[in-house]
N, C-alpha and C positions, 0 to 999 in steps of 0.2 A: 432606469434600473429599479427593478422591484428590492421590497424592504430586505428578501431573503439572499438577495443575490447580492447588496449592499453587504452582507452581516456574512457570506461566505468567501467575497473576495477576501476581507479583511483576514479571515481565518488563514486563505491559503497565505497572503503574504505572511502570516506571522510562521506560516512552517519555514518558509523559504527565510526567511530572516533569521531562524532560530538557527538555521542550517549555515550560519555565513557568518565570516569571523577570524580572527585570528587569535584565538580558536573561536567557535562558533558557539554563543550562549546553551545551546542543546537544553532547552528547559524541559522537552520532550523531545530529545535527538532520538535517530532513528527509526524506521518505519512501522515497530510495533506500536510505541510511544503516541507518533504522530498519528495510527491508527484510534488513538485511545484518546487522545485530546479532541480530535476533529471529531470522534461521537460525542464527545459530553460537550460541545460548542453547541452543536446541531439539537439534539436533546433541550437544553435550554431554549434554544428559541422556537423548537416544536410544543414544548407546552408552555412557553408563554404564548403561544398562537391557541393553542386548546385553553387555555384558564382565562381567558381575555376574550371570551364571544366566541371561541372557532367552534369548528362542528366536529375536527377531529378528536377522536379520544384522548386523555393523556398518558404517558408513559406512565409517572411516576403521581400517587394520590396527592401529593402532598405538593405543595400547601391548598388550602382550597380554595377555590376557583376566585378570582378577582371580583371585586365590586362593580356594579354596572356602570358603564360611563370610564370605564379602566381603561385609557387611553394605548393601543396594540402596539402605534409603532414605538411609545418612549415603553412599555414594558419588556420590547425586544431590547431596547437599548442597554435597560437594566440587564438582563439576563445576560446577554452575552459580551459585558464589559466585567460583569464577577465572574464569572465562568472565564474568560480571556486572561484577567486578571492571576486566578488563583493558576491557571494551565503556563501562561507564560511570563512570570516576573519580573525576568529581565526586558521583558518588550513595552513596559508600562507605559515608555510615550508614544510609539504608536497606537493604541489601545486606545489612548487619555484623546489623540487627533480624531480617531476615529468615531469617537463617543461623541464630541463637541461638533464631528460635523453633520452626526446624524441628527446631536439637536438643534444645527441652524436649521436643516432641513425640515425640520417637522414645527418647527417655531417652540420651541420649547423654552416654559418659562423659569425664572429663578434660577438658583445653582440648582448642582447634582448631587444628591437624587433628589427629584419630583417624587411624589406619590403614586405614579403610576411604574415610576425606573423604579424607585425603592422595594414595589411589588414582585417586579421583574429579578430582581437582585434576590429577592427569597426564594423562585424557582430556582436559579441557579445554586444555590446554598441547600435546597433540598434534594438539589442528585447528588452535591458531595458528598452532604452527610450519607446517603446512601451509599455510596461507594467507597466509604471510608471502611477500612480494612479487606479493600478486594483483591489485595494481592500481589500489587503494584511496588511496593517498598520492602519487599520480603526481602532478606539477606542473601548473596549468592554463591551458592556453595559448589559451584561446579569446577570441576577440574577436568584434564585435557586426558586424553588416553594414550597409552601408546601404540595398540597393537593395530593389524590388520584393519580396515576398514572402518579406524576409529576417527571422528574429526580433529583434526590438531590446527595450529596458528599456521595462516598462511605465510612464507616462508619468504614472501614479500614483506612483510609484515610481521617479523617475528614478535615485536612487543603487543600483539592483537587480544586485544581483549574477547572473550564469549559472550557476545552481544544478543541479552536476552533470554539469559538460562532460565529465568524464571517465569517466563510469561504461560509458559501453557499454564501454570496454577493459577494464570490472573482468573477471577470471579466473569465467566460471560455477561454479558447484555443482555440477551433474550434464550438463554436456556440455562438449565441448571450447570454449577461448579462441576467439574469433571466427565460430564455428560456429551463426551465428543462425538463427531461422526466419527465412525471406524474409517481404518484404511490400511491396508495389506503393508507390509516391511519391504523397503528395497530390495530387489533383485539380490540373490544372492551373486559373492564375487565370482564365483565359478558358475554361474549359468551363463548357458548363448545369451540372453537379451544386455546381460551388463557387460560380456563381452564386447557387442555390437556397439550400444550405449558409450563404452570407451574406445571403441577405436572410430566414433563417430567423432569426440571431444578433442583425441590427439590432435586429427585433422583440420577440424572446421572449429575449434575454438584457438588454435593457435595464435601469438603473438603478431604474426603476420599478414592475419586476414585481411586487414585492410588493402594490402598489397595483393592480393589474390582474387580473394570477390570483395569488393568493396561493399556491393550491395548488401549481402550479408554484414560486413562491420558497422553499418549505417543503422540497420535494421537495428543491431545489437545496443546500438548506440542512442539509438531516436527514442528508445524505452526505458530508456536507463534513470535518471534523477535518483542517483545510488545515496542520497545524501551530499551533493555537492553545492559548492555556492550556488547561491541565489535561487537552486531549483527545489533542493529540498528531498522527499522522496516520496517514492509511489502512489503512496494515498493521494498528496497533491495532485499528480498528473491523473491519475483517475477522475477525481473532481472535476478537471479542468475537461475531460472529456463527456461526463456525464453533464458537464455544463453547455460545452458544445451541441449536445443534442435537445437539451431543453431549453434551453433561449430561446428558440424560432418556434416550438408550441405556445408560447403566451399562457402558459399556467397558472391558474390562480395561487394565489398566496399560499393557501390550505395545501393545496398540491406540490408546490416548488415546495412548503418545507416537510410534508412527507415525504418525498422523492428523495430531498438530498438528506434527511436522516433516517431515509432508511438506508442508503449506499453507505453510508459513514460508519450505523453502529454495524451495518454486515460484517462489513471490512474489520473492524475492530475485533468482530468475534472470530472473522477468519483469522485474523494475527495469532490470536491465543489460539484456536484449533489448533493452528501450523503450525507454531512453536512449540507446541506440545510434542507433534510428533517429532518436529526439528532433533530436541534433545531425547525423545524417549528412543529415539535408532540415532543417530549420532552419526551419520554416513560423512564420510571424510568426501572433500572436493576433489573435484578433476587435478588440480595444479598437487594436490601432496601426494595422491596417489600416480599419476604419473611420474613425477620426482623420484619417487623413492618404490618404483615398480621392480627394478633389478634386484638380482642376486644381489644380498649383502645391503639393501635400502632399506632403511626408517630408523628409527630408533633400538629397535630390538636387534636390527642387524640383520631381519628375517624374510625381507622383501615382501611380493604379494604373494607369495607361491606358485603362481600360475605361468605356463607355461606360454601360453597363448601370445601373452601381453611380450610389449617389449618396452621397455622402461628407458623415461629421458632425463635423466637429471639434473638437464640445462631448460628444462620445456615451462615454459611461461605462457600464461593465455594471454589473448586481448585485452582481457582484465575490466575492470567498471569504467565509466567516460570519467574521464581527467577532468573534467569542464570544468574553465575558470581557474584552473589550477588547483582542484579541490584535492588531493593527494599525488603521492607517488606512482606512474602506472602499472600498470598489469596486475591490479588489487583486486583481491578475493574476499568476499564479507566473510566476516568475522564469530559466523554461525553454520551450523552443520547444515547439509545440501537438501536433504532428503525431506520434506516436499521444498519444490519453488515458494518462496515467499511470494514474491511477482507474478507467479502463476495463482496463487489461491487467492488472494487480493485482485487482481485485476478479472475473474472470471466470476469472483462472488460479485464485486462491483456491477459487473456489467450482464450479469443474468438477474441480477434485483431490476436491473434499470428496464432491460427487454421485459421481463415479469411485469412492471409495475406498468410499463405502457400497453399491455397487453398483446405483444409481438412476441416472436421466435428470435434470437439475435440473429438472424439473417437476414431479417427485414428491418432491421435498423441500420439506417446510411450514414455516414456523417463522413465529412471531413477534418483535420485539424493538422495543426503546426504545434509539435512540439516542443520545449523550449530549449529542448537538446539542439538544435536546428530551427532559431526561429532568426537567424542573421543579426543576434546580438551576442550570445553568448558562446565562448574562446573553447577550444581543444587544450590539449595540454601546453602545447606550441604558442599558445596566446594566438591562435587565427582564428577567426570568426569563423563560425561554421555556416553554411548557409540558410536561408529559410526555404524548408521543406512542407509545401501541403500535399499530404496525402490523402487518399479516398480510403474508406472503411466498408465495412458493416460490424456490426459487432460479433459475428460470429468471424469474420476474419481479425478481428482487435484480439479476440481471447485465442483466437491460434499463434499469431505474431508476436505477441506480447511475450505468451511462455517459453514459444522457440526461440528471442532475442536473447537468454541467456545458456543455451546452449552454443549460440555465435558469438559471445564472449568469451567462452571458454570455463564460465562460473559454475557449471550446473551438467548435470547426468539427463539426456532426455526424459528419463522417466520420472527424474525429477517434478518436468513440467508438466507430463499428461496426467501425474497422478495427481499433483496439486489443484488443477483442472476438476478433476473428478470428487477431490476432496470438495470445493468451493458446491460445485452441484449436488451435492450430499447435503452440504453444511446450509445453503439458502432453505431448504426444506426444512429446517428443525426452527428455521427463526417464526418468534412470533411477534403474527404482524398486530403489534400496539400502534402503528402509526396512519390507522385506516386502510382496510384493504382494497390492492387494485384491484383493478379489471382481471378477472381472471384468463391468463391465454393460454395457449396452447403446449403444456407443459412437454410433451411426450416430445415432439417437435425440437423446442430448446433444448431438451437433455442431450440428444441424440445429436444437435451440432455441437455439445459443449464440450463431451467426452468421446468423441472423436478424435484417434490418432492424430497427435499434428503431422502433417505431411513434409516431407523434405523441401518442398518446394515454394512453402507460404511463405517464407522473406523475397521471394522473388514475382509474386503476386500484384504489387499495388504498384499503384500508377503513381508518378513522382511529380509532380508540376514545378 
């Protein structure tokens, strides 16, 4: 195992740890959080790889460059056990295991820190500083709304907190504070398209799909890592995929840790894009606005006004996977619908990754088992779910990915295709500090990324 795959395992297990609990430490709970830590992990041992001999640029000037003879792998060590450290607290002994077995491995001498980890340990201390007042501990002042096509607490979950009102003002990674890519307002609720969009949701996101198309609830489920035990969320599984495709290239160092810090801080700037638009349209979910679609529904008393709809006040989706017993089912997150989170994360993810290797995502293949279905970990029922290997490409991964929550029942299609669109917007504005790839064939990749998803891609891949 090379030194960056060593130092990114560690990272995913401490999402997954941070995610599991009774209650679960959450030092960086949730997927914008987990977006924001897994950059500054990665950051850290990308320029302790550039300040220690590499050829790649550094992110951040500071501090300057190591001493010659500055030993690479104990400066990784440093960097990403203070970065580990400061990101997740409560995880301190794994972290402390982690640390001590990369210095048997590497024969490392005396206690800790060495002169080459203690080097290591001031890259990491110089993105904090840098990142100190970007936005991340702001106060939050949001409240719920009442009216028409405003987001309110899912009704599963009446005690629901607004998870993340503040993150669109977080300070981006690679572009300026406020400086988003654009993207058009929800469907208004009286056009055809949100018509269509909702009576797509009544149907195929209901409570019962499992019992209906399973394949669909599977789909819905195999994507999910909503924040549950032991899996953690999205960002994690992204990695885990983008790690699946680059194992079997044999990348050199320089390359495995630009590659995985570019997919990390993407993602990180995607969360803040997203959440920005999340709260700045505030589009209520499928489950309240079904609920409360009738004459005389919601709060006002005033329903949705539309004639078209017909309202269930008993209707419940699929909801996020139960796994492991991680809540109550049929749960809806706890942040406004409008773009997919899942969609703008997983399509920036995985159009950095096709970019960076210089393909289309259509000619990137891979297989994987997710651990929503990897024959260890339980449904709500406590049964084991099976282990599922699928076949991909990544332009099928970012169509299946954002329609998986349309088959939960969590999300407005349009949700998905425009979070899709957002991500392909948003990969354009980053700048590449972390060595540029190979440039491929952009026109190509646009045009599988923001493509309609099709009704028919959860029923696409092959199930082994």
């Amino acid at each position: 195992m090379s030194l960056i795959r060593y130092w990114n395992d560690l990272a995913l297990r401490l999402v997954a740890d941070d995610h599991t609990g009774a209650p679960p430490p959450a030092n960086q709970g949730g997927p914008v959080r987990t977006s924001y830590a897994l950059a500054l992990l990665h950051l850290a041992l990308h320029d302790a790889v550039a300040k220690t001999g590499g050829s790649v640029p550094a992110y951040h000037n500071l501090p300057a460059n190591a001493p010659g003879g500055t030993s690479q792998p104990e400066a990784l060590t440093g960097a990403f056990t203070r970065m580990a450290t400061a990101l997740f607290p409560a995880h301190h002994a794994t972290i402390q295991t982690g640390r001590d077995a990369a210095r048997a491995i590497h024969g490392s001498a005396g206690a800790y820190p060495n002169a080459a980890e203690a080097y290591g340990e001031s890259v990491a201390d110089a993105l904090l500083t840098l990142r100190q007042n970007d936005g991340t501990n702001a106060p939050d002042t949001y409240t719920y709304g009442d009216g028409r096509g405003e987001h309110r607490p899912d009704p599963a979950q009446p005690g629901q907190n607004p998870l993340g009102s503040i993150w669109g003002d977080v300070k981006p990674f690679t572009y300026a504070a406020g400086a988003h890519p654009t993207m058009p307002p929800p469907h208004a609720l009286t056009s055809p398209a949100y018509l269509e969009a909702y009576r797509e949701v009544v149907v195929e996101g209901r409570e019962n799909l499992w019992r209906r198309k399973p394949l669909q609830a599977m789909v819905g489920t195999y994507w999910g890592y909503d924040g549950s035990q032991r899996l953690g969320t999205p960002p994690r599984l992204y990695n885990q995929i983008v790690r699946t495709i680059a194992d079997p290239l044999n990348l050199s160092l320089e390359n495995e840790v630009r590659l995985l810090t570019l997919v990390n801080v993407g993602m990180a700037d995607a969360g803040i894009a997203c959440w920005h638009y999340k709260y700045r349209f505030n589009l209520w979910r499928p489950v309240v606005h079904i609920r409360e679609a009738g004459k005389g529904g919601g709060p006002l008393g005033e329903g949705d006004g539309l004639a078209a709809t017909n309202g269930d006040p008993f209707w419940l989706p699929l909801g996020l996977p139960n796994t492991n017993g991680s809540r109550f089912g049929h749960f809806t997150p706890g942040f406004p619908a409008y773009p997919s989170g899942h969609s703008t994360f997983g399509a920036t993810c995985f159009l950095l990754t096709a970019r960076f290797l210089g393909k289309t995502p259509a000619q990137v293949k891979f297989e994987f088992v997710s651990d929503e279905f990897n024959g260890v970990n339980k449904d709500g029922n406590g049964v084991i779910r099976p282990r599922l290997k699928r076949s991909f490409s990544l332009k099928s991964a970012i169509q299946e990915n954002a329609e998986s929550r349309v088959w939960l029942g969590v999300h407005w299609r349009f949700d998905a295709t425009e979070g899709v669109k957002l991500a392909e917007e948003l990969i354009n504005r980053i700048d590449h500090k972390f060595g540029k790839p190979r440039a491929p064939k952009m026109a190509a990749a646009r045009a599988a990324a923001v493509a309609d998803i099709p009704a028919s891609a959860g029923r696409r891949h092959q199930v082994r």
